[in-house]
C-alpha positions as CSV (number, residue, x, y, z in Angstrom):
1,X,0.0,0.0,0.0
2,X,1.4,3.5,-0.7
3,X,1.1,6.3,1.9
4,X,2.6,10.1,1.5
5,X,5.6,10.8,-1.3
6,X,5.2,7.8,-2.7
7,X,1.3,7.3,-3.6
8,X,1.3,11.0,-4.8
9,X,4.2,10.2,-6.6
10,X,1.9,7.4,-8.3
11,X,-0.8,9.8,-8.7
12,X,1.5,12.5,-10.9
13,X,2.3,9.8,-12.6
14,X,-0.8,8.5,-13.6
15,X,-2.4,11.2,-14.3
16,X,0.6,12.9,-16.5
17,X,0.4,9.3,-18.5
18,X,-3.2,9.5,-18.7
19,X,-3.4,13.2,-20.1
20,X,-0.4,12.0,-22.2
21,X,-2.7,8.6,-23.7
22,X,-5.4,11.8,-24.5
23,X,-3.3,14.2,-26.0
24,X,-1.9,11.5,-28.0
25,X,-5.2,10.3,-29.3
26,X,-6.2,14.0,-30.4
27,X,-3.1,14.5,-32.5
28,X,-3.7,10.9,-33.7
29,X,-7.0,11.8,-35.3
30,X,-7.0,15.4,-35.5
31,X,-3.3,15.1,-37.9
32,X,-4.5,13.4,-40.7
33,X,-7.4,15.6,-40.6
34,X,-5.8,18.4,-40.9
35,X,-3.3,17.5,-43.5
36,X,-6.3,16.2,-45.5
37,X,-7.3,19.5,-45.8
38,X,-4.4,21.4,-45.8
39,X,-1.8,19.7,-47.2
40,X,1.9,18.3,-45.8
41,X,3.5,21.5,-46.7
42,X,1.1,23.8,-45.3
43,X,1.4,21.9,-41.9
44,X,4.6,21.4,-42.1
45,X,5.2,25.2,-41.5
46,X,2.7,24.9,-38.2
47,X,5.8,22.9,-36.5
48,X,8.7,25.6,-38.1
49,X,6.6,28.3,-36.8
50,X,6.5,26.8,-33.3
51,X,10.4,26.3,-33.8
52,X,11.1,29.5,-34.9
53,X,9.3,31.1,-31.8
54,X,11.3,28.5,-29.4
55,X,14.6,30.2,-31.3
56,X,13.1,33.4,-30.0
57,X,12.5,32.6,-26.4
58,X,16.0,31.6,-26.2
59,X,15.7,35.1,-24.2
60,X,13.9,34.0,-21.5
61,X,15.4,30.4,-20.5
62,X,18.6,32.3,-18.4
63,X,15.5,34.4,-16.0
64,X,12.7,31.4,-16.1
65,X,14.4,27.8,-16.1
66,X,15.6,28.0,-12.3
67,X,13.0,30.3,-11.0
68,X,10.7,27.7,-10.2
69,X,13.7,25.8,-7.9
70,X,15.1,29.0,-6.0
71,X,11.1,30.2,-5.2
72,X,10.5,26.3,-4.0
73,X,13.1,25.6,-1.5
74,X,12.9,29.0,-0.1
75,X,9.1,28.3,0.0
76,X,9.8,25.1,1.9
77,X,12.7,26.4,3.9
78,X,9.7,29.2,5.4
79,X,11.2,32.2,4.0
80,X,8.1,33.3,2.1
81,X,8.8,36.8,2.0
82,X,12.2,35.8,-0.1
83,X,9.8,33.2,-2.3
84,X,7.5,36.8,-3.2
85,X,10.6,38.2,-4.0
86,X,11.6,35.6,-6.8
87,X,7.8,35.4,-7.7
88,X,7.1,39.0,-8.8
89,X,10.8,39.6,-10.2
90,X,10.1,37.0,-12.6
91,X,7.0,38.0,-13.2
92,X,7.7,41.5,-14.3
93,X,11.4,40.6,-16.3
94,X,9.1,38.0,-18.5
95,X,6.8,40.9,-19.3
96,X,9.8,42.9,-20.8
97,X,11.3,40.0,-22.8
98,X,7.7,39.9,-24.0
99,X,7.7,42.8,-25.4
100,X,11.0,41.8,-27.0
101,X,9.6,38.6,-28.2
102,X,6.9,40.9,-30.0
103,X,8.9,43.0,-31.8
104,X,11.5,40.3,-32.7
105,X,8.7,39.1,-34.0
106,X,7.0,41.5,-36.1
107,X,10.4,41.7,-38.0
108,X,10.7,38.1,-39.1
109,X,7.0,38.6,-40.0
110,X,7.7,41.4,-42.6
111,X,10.9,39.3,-44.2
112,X,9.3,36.2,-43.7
113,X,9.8,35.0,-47.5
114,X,13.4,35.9,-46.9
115,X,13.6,33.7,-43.9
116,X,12.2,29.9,-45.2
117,X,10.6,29.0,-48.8
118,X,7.0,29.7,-48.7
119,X,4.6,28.5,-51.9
120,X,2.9,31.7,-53.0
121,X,-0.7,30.5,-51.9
122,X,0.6,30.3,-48.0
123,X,2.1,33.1,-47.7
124,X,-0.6,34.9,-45.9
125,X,-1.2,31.9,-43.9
126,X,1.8,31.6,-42.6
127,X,2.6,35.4,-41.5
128,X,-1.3,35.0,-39.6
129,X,-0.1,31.8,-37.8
130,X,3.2,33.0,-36.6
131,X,1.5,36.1,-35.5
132,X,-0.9,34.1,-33.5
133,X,1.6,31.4,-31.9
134,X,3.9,34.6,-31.1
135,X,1.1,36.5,-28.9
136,X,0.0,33.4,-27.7
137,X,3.9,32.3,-26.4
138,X,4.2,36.1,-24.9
139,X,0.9,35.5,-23.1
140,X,2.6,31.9,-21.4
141,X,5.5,33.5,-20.6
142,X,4.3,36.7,-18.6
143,X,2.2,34.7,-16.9
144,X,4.8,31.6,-16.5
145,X,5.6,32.1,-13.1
146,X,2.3,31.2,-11.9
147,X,2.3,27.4,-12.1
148,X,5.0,27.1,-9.7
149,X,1.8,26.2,-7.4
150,X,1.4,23.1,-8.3
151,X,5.3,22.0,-8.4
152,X,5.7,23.5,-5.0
153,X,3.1,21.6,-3.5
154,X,3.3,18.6,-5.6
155,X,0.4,18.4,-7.1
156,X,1.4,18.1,-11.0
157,X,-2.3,15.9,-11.1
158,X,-4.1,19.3,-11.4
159,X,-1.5,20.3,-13.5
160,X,-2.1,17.6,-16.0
161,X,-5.7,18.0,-15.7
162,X,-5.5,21.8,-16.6
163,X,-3.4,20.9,-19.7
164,X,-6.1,18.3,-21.2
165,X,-9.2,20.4,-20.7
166,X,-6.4,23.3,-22.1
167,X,-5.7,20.5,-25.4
168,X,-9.7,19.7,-25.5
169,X,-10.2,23.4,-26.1
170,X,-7.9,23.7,-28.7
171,X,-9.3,20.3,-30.7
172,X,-13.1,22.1,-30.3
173,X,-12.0,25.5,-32.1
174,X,-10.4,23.4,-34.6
175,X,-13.1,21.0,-35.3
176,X,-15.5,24.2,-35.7
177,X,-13.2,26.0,-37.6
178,X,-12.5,23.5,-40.6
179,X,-16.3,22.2,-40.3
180,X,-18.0,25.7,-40.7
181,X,-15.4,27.3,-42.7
182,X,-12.6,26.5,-45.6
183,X,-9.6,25.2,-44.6
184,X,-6.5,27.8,-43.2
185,X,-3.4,27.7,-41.4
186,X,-4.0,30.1,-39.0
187,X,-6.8,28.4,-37.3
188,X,-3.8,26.2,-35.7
189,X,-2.9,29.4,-34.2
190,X,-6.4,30.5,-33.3
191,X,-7.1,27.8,-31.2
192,X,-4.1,27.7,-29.8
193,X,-4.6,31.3,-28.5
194,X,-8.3,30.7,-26.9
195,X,-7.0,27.7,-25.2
196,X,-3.8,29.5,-23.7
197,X,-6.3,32.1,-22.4
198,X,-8.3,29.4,-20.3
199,X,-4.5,28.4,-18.9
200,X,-3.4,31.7,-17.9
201,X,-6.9,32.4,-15.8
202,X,-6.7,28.9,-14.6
203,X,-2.8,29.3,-13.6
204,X,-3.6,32.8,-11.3
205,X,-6.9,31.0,-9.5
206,X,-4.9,27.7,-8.7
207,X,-1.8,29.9,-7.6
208,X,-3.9,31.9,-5.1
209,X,-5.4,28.5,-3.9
210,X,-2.5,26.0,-3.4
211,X,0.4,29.2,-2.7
212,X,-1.7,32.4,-1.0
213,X,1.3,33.9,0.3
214,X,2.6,34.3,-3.7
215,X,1.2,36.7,-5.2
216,X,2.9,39.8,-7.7
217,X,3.4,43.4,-6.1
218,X,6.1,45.7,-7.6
219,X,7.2,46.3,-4.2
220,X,8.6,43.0,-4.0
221,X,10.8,43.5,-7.3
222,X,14.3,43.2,-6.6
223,X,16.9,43.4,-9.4
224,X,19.3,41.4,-6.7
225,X,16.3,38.6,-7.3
226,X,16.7,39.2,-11.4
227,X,20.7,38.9,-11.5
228,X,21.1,35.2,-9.6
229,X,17.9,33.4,-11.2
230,X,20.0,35.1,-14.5
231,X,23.7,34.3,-13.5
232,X,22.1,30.4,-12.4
233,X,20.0,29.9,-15.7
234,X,22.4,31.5,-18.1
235,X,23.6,27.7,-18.1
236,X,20.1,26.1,-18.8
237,X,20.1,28.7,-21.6
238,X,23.5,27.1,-23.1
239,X,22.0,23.9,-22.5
240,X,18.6,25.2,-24.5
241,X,20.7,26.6,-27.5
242,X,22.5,23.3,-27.8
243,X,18.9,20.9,-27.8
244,X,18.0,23.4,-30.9
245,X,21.4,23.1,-32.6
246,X,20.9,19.4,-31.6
247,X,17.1,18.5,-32.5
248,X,15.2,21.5,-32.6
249,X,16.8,22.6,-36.9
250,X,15.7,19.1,-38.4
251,X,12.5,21.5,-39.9
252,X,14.5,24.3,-41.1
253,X,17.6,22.0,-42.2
254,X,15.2,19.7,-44.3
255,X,13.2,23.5,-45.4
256,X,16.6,24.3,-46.8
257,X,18.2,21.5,-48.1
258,X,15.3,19.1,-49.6
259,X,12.3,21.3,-49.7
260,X,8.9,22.2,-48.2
261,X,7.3,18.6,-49.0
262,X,10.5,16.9,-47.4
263,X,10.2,19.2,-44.4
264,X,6.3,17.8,-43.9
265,X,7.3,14.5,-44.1
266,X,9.7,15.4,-41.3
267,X,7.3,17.0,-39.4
268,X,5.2,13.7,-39.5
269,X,7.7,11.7,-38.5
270,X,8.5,13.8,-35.4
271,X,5.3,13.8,-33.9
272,X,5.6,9.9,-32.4
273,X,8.9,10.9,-31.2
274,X,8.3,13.8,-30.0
275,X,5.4,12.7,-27.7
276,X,7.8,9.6,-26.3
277,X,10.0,12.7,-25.6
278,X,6.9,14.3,-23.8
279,X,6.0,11.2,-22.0
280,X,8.9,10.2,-20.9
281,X,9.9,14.2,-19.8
282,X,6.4,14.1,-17.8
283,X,6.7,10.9,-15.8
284,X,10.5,12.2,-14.9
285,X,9.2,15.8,-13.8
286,X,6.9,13.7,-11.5
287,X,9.7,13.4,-9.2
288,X,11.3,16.7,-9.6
289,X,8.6,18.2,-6.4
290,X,10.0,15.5,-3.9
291,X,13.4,15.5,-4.8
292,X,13.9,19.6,-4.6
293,X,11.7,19.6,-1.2
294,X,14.7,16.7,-0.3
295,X,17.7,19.3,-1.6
296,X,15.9,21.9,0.9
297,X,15.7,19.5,3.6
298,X,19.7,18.3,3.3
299,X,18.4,14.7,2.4
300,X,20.6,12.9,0.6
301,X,20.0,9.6,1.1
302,X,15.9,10.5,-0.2
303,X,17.3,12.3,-3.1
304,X,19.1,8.6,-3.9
305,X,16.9,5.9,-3.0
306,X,14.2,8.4,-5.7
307,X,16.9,8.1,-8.4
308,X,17.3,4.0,-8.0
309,X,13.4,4.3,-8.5
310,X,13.6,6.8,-11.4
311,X,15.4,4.4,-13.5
312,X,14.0,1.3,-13.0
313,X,10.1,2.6,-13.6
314,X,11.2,4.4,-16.4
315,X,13.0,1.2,-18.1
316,X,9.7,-0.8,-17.6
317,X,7.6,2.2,-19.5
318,X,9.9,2.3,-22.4
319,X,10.1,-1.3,-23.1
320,X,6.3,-1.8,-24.8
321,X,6.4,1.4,-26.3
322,X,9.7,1.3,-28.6
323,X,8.6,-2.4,-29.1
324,X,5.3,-1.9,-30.5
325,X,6.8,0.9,-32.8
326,X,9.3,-0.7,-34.0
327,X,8.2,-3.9,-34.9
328,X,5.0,-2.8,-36.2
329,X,5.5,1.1,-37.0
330,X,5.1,0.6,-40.6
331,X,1.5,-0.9,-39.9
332,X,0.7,2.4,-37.6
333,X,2.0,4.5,-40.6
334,X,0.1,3.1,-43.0
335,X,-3.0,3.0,-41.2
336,X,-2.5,7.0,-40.3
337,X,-1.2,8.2,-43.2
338,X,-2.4,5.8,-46.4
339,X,-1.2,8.6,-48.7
340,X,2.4,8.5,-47.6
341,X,4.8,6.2,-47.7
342,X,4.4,4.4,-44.2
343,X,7.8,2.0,-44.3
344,X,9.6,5.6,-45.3
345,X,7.9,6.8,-42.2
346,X,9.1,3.9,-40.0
347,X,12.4,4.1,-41.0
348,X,12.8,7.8,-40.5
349,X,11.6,7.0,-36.9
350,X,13.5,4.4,-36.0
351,X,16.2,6.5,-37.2
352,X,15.7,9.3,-35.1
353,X,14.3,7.8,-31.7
354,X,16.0,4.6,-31.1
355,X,18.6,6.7,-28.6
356,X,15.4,6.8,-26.0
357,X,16.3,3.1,-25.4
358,X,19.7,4.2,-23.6
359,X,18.3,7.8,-22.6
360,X,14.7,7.5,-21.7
361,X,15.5,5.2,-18.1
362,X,17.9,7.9,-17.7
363,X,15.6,11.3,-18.3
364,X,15.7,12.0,-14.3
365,X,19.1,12.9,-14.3
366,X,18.5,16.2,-15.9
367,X,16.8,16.6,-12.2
368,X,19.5,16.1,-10.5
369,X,21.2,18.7,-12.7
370,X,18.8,21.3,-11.6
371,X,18.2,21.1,-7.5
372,X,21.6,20.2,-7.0
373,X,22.4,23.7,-9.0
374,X,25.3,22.1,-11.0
375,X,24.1,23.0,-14.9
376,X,27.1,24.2,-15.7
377,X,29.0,21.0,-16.6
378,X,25.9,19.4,-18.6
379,X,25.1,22.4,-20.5
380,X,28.4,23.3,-22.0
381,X,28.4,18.8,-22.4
382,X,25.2,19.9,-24.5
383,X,26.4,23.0,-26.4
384,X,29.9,21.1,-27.6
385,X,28.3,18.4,-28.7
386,X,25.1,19.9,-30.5
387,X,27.8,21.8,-32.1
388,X,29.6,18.6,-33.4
389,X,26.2,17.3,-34.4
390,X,25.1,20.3,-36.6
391,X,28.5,20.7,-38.2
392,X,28.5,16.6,-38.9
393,X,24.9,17.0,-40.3
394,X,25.7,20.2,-42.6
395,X,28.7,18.6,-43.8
396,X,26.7,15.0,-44.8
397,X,23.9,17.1,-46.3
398,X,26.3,18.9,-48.4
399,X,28.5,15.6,-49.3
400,X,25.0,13.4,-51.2
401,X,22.4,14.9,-53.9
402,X,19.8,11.7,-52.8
403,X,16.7,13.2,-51.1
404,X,15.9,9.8,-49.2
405,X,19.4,10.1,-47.8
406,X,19.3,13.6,-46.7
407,X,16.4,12.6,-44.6
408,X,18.2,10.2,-43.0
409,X,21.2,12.5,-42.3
410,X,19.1,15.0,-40.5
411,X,17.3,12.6,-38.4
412,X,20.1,10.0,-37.9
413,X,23.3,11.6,-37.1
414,X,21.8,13.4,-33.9
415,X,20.5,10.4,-33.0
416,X,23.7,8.3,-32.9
417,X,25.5,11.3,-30.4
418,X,22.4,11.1,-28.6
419,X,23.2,7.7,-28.0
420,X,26.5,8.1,-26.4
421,X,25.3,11.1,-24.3
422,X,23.0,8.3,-22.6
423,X,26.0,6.0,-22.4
424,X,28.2,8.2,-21.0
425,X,27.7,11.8,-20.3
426,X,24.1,11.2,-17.9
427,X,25.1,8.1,-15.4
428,X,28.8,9.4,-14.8
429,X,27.9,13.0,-14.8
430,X,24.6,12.5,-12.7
431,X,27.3,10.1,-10.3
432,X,29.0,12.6,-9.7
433,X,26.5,15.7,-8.7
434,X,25.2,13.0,-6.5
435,X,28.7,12.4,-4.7
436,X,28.6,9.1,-6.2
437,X,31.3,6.5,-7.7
438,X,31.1,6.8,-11.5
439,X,30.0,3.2,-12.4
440,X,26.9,3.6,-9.9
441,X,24.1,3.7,-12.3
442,X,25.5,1.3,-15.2
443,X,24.2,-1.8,-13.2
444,X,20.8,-0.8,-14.4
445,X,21.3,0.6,-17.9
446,X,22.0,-3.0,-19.3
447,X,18.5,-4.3,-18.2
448,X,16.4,-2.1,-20.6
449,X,18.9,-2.6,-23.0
450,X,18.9,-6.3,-23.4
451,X,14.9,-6.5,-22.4
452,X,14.5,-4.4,-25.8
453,X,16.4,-7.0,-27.7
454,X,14.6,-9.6,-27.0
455,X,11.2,-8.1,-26.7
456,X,11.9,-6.8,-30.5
457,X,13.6,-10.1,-31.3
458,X,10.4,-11.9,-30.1
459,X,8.1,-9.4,-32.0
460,X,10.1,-9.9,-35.6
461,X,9.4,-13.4,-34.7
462,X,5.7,-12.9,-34.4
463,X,5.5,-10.9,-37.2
464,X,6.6,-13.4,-39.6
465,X,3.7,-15.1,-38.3
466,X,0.8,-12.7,-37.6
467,X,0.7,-9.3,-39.4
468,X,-2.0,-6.5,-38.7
469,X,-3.7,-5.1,-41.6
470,X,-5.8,-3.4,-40.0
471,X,-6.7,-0.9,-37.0
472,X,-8.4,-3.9,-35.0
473,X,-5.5,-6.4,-35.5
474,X,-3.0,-3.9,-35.3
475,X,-4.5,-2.7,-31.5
476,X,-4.9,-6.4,-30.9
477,X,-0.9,-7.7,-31.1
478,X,0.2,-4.5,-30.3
479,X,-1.4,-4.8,-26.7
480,X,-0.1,-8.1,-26.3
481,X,3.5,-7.3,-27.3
482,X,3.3,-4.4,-25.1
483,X,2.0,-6.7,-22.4
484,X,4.7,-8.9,-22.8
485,X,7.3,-6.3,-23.2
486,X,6.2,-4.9,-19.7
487,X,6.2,-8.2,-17.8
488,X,9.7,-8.8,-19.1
489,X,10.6,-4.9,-18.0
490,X,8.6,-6.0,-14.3
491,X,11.3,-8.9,-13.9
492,X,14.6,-6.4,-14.5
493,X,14.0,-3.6,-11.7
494,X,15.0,-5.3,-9.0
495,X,17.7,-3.6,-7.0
496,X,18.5,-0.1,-5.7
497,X,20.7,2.7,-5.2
498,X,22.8,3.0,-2.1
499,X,24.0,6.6,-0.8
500,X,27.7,6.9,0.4
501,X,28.7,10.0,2.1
């Protein structure tokens, strides 16, 4: 039976993977839907604009990616006053680097056909949806600081809930939109907006709730406040420059070098990726509340003995889902998209996610990084590296004329560093932060690793044998695959982490 930490830690868990199972399902349906209608290209500029804007808010990761840590612990440490402090400093420096955002903004929008190849007919589209996905960004950020709430008090289950009824919004305006009127780009944007409105009004009444003593007064600005959450986050900012030189170009890079229908087909093949990403990023940020109240509290040995559990739940989630993708991928492909080219799909995928089998039991690490305050040594690990990777990629692009292979060099090549940052850099590097000895956390990296071979073994196997051809069959021995996959992942977490001082 679970009591305190640990049954709410089940319960962020849950309810981030069952907002996750949601969100999924609304992308699933709602993609094709709207590239049915639209076309790749056109949506393929929906993901560059969303890119573009994350280049632009490179501003704001030095003030915002720490703030949430320093207001915590001194929230749990009792020094509320200092807590308001970081609270309405934050608040009011994201409202200037909003107004930067806005006019940085309003610049590419004019040059916009001299930034990225735009087909004549989307040109309009495009400027209208980066317009709207840049006032809707500005509105998150001011009003960032506010969901702190939930993370202090560790209750990311009414943070998950806010974000579905948040995604629900967003699939309604969109349904009504294309139903009622001809298909445009900028209704992506639109609803987009009118659900980031319901977040920010639901974001100031939960803060006021869970956190009453934080609340924004200019009297509680303090410049003092401004410069440490800056001097401490200009790291995560390094680190944030070096994921986009690292995966965040693969739109731009394929806009560039293969074209606007290549860069769509990218964009598709993103998406399944992307939301293992988000998965896997959720179910680790469950255990970022408990581990920074543990920093606070000088608890070492809580802050390991979470760890030891970090990696062996998140080897048993990744087992059934890399298995069931790549074994029958091509299936899921070609029952979501029957107008592309679903083994072309696979392949792309496979080639650019099959690192999350060495990095996904490993995401909590980037934890440790933050409460223990030492993002210095991973973020300029990141920028080198992300570096080497876009230099490697550039070159490759520039050294074949095939369009299949390009594809593969954008998504591939990052994807094989990835894979020896999750070797390496993450277990000895986390070791170490922890005061640990190097080899600590290789004892369980090599479960999840063989448990994927033979899961995938097992599922070539049955393929040979049974192959879905359709959505019934395919749900069908994907849920038992999966099922198998986790019981085999249930046997290999036995074992924990021991804390030497």
């Amino acid at each position: 039976m679970l009591f305190g930490r640990d049954r709410q830690l089940a319960l962020n868990m849950v309810t981030s993977g069952g907002v996750f199972v949601i969100s999924f399902g609304i992308t699933f349906f709602l993609t094709p839907y709207v590239v049915s209608r639209l076309g790749i290209e056109a949506y393929g500029f929906f993901g560059l604009s969303n890119n573009v804007i994350g280049y632009l808010q490179l501003a704001t990761v030095a003030l915002n990616s720490m703030a949430g840590r320093f207001i915590a612990i001194e929230f749990h440490k009792g020094n509320v006053e200092k807590a308001r402090k970081y609270f309405s400093s934050v608040f009011f420096g994201n409202c200037v680097l909003g107004v930067f955002i806005l006019i940085a903004s309003g610049g590419i929008i004019v040059f916009l056909r001299e930034v990225v190849s735009i087909s004549e007919g989307l040109v309009w589209d495009v400027r209208c949806l980066f317009g709207l996905l840049t006032v809707t960004n500005v509105l998150l950020l001011v009003f960032n600081v506010y969901q702190v709430a939930t993370f202090i008090e560790n209750r990311l289950d009414i943070s998950s809930m806010r974000n579905l009824v948040s995604k629900l919004i967003w699939l309604l305006v969109l349904v009504l939109l294309f139903g009622m009127y001809p298909a445009r780009l900028w209704y992506m944007g639109l609803g987009l907006l009118l659900s980031s409105v319901y977040l920010v009004i639901v974001n100031v009444y939960i803060c006021r709730k869970l956190t009453p003593g934080l609340f924004v007064s200019m009297r509680d600005f303090d410049w003092g406040c401004i410069r440490g959450l800056t001097l401490s986050g200009v790291w995560n900012l390094i680190t944030k420059l070096g994921t986009i030189l690292h995966q965040g170009c693969d739109l731009i890079l394929a806009n560039w070098f293969v074209g606007g229908a290549a860069m769509g087909t990218i964009a598709v093949t993103v998406q399944v990726p992307g939301y293992v990403r988000q998965l896997f990023g959720l179910m680790s940020s469950s255990f970022a509340p408990s581990l920074t109240k543990d920093f606070a509290e000088g608890r070492m040995d809580r802050i390991c003995a979470e760890m030891g559990k970090s990696i062996r739940i998140m080897s048993v989630l990744v087992l059934p889902v890399l298995t069931v993708l790549f074994v029958y991928g091509d299936v899921f492909f070609g029952l979501w998209l029957p107008s592309e080219d679903g083994r072309l799909l696979l392949w792309l995928t496979i080639a650019g996610c099959s690192e999350f089998v060495v990095n996904m039991p490993m995401e909590g690490f980037w934890n440790i990084f933050t409460i223990t305050n030492r993002v210095r040594g991973s973020s300029i690990y990141v920028l080198v590296n992300s570096v080497v990777v876009f230099v490697t990629v550039i070159v490759c692009l520039l050294c074949t004329d095939n369009l299949t292979e390009k594809l593969f060099v954008i998504v591939g090549v990052r994807n094989v560093f990835s894979i020896v940052r999750g070797l390496f850099f993450l277990p000895i590097y986390g070791a170490h932060c922890l005061g640990l000895p190097w080899h600590t956390f290789y004892g369980y990296m090599w479960r999840p690793l063989l448990g994927m071979v033979v899961t995938i073994g097992i599922g070539v196997c049955a393929r040979m044998v049974a192959m879905p051809d359709s959505w019934m069959t395919f749900i069908l021995y994907s849920v038992v695959l999966g099922g198998m996959s986790l019981a085999l992942g249930m046997v290999m977490i036995r074992g924990k982490v021991t804390w030497k001082s």
